[in-house]
Structure formats: C-alpha cells, structure tokens
C-alpha positions as CSV (number, residue, x, y, z in Angstrom):
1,X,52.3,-133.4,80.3
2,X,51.3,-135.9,82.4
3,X,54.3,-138.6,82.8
4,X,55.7,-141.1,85.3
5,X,59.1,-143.1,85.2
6,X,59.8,-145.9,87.1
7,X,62.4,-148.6,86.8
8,X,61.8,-150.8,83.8
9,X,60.9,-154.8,83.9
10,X,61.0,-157.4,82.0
11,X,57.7,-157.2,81.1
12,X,58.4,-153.7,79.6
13,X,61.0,-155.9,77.0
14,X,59.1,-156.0,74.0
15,X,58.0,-152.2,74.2
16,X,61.2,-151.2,74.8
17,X,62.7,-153.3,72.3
18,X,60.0,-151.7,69.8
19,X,61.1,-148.1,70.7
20,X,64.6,-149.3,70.3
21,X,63.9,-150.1,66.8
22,X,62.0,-147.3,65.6
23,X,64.8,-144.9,67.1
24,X,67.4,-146.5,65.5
25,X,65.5,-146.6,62.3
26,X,64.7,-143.3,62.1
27,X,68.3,-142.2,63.5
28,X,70.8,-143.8,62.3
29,X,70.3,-144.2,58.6
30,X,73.5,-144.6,56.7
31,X,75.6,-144.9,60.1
32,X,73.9,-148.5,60.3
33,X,73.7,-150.8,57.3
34,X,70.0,-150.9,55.7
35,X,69.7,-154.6,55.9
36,X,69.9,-154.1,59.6
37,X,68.0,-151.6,60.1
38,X,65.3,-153.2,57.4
39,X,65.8,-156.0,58.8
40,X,66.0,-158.1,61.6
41,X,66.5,-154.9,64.1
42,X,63.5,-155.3,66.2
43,X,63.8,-159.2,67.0
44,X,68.0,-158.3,67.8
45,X,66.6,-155.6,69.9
46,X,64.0,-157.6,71.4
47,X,66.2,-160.4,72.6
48,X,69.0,-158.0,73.9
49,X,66.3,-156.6,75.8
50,X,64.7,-159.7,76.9
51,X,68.2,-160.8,78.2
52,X,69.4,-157.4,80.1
53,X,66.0,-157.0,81.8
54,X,66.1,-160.9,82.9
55,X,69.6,-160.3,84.3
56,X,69.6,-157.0,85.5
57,X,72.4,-156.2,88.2
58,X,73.1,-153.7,90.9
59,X,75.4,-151.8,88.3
60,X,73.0,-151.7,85.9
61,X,69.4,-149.5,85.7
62,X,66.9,-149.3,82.9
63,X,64.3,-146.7,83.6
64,X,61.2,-146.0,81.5
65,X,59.0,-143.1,81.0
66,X,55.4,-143.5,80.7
67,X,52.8,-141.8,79.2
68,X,48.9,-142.6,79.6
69,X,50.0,-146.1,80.7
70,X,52.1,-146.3,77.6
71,X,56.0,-146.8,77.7
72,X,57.3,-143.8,75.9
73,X,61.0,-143.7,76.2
74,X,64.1,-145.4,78.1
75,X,67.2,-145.0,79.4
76,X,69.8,-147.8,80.5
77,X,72.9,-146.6,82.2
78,X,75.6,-148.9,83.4
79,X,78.8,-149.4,85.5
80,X,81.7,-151.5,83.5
81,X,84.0,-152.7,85.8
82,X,86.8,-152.9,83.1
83,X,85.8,-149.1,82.5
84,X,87.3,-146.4,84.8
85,X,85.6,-143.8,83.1
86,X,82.6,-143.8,85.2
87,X,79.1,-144.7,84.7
88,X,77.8,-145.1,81.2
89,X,74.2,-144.2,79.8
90,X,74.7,-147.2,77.0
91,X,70.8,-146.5,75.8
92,X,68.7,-143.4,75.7
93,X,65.7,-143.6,73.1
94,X,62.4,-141.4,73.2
95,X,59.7,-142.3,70.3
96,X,60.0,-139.5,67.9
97,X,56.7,-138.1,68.5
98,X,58.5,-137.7,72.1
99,X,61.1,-135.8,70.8
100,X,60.9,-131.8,72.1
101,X,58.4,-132.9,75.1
102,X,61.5,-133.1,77.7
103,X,60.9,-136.4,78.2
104,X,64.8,-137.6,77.2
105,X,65.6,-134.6,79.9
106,X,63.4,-136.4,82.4
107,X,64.8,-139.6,82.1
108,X,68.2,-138.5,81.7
109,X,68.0,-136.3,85.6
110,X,66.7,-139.8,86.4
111,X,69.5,-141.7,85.5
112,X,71.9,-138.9,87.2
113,X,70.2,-139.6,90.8
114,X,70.7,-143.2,90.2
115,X,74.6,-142.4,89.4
116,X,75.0,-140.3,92.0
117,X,73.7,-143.1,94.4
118,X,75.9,-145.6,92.9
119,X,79.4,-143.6,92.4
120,X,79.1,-140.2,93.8
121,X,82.4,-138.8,92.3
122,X,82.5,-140.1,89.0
123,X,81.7,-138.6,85.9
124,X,78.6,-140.1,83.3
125,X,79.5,-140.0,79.8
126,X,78.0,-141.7,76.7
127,X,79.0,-142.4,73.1
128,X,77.4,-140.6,70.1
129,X,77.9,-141.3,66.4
130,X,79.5,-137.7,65.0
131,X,76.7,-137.6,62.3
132,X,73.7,-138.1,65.1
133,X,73.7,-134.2,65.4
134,X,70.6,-133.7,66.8
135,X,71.6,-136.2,69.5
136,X,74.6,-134.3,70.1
137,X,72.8,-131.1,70.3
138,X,70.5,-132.6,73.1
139,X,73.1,-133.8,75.1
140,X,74.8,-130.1,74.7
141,X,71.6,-128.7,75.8
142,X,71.4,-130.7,78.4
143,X,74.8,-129.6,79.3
144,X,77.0,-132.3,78.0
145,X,80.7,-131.5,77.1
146,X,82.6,-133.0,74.2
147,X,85.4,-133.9,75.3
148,X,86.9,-136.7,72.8
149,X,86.3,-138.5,69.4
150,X,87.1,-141.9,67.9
151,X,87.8,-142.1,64.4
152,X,87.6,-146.3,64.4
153,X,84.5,-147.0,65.8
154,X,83.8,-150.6,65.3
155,X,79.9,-151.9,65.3
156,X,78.4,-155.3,63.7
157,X,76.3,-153.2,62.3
158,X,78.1,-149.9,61.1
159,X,78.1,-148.7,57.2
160,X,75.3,-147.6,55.0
C-alpha cells in the first residue's frame, strides 16, 4: 500500500466534498432523507467544504490520505470552545473501495498526534448514528469505547 497524508487545502475541497458524498450515500441510507442524499448532497458538501478549508483555524485540522496522487479519504477533527468534552473528530470518510485497507486507521493515529499536540489531557470522542454499525465496529476496533447515547438526535437532514 503505498499512501501519504498530509494536511488538507483548499484545493483538496471539491475531492473531499465528492468523497463526502459518496460516503454518506452509501452509509447513511434511511438515517438521512433520500431527497438529500439523491439530491443536492454533493454541492452542500462541496460548499461546507469550500468554506471550512478557506477558514481553517488553529483548532481545527483536516487531513487527507492519498493514494497514487489521488485523495482517498479524510478526517476533520475539531476543538469547540463551548464543548468541554475534548477534541472532536466531526468527519472521517474513506471511499468505499478504501474500506478494509487501514487507511481510516491511518488517518485516524493522524488526527490523535494532532490532539495530543493541541490538548494533551483530553479525551477525543465522535458521534455515530446507532444504525452505522459497521462505523461503530471500526471505531471498536480501533479501540473506541461507548460510552453514551442520544435518543433525540436532531439533523436537517435525518429520516428516511
């Protein structure tokens, strides 16, 4: 496997934005609404991308792992001032033909250095839908620990 990762740009929007999409697509099905995800998902994804890699802070990193040139996956972890919880990974997507290759593993011991750097005591914790199992799985794999669920989870773009 030959691979690098490096911190994303703005340049790396659109690509992002695409894998972002197909994820999601492929993913969440019946936890998002079909006319979003049939929809207008990439261009949303495209401009919240656009936006966050224009505007990227200190507490904020997107890195990107690359393959043959090719932008393969992402990760975008964040520090929320409002959030005492510690630092959140707010994106992890891998192309699905990525999936099983380690790359999410890669990307994810990525974002952990940069946490470390940034807040060396605090935890990093993430939010996954219950019915994304296989996401939960990987995070369990990758030694994640459950430790609470939300029963009102509100998103725009939530129900089948």
């Amino acid at each position: 496997m030959s691979y690098n990762t490096r911190s994303a740009t703005v340049e790396d929007a659109a690509r992002i934005a695409e894998i972002h999409s197909i994820s999601w697509r492929t993913t969440y099905r019946g936890m998002l609404r079909d006319d979003y995800l049939d929809g207008p998902i990439y261009e949303d994804r495209q401009n919240h991308w656009e936006n966050e890699l224009m505007q990227i802070s200190e507490d904020v990193s997107v890195i990107v792992i690359v393959e043959n040139s090719l932008v393969m996956g992402f990760i975008c972890t964040r520090i929320l001032e409002k959030d005492n919880r510690g630092i959140l990974i707010d994106n992890l997507h891998v192309l699905p033909e990525c999936k099983g290759k380690g790359y999410g593993t890669i990307i994810v011991r990525e974002a952990v250095k940069w946490g470390i750097c940034k807040l060396p005591d605090q935890p990093i914790y993430l939010w996954v839908y219950e019915a994304n199992i296989p996401g939960r799985k990987f995070y369990q794999n990758i030694y994640g620990e459950e430790t609470e669920t939300e029963d009102d989870v509100t998103c725009p773009h939530s129900g089948p």
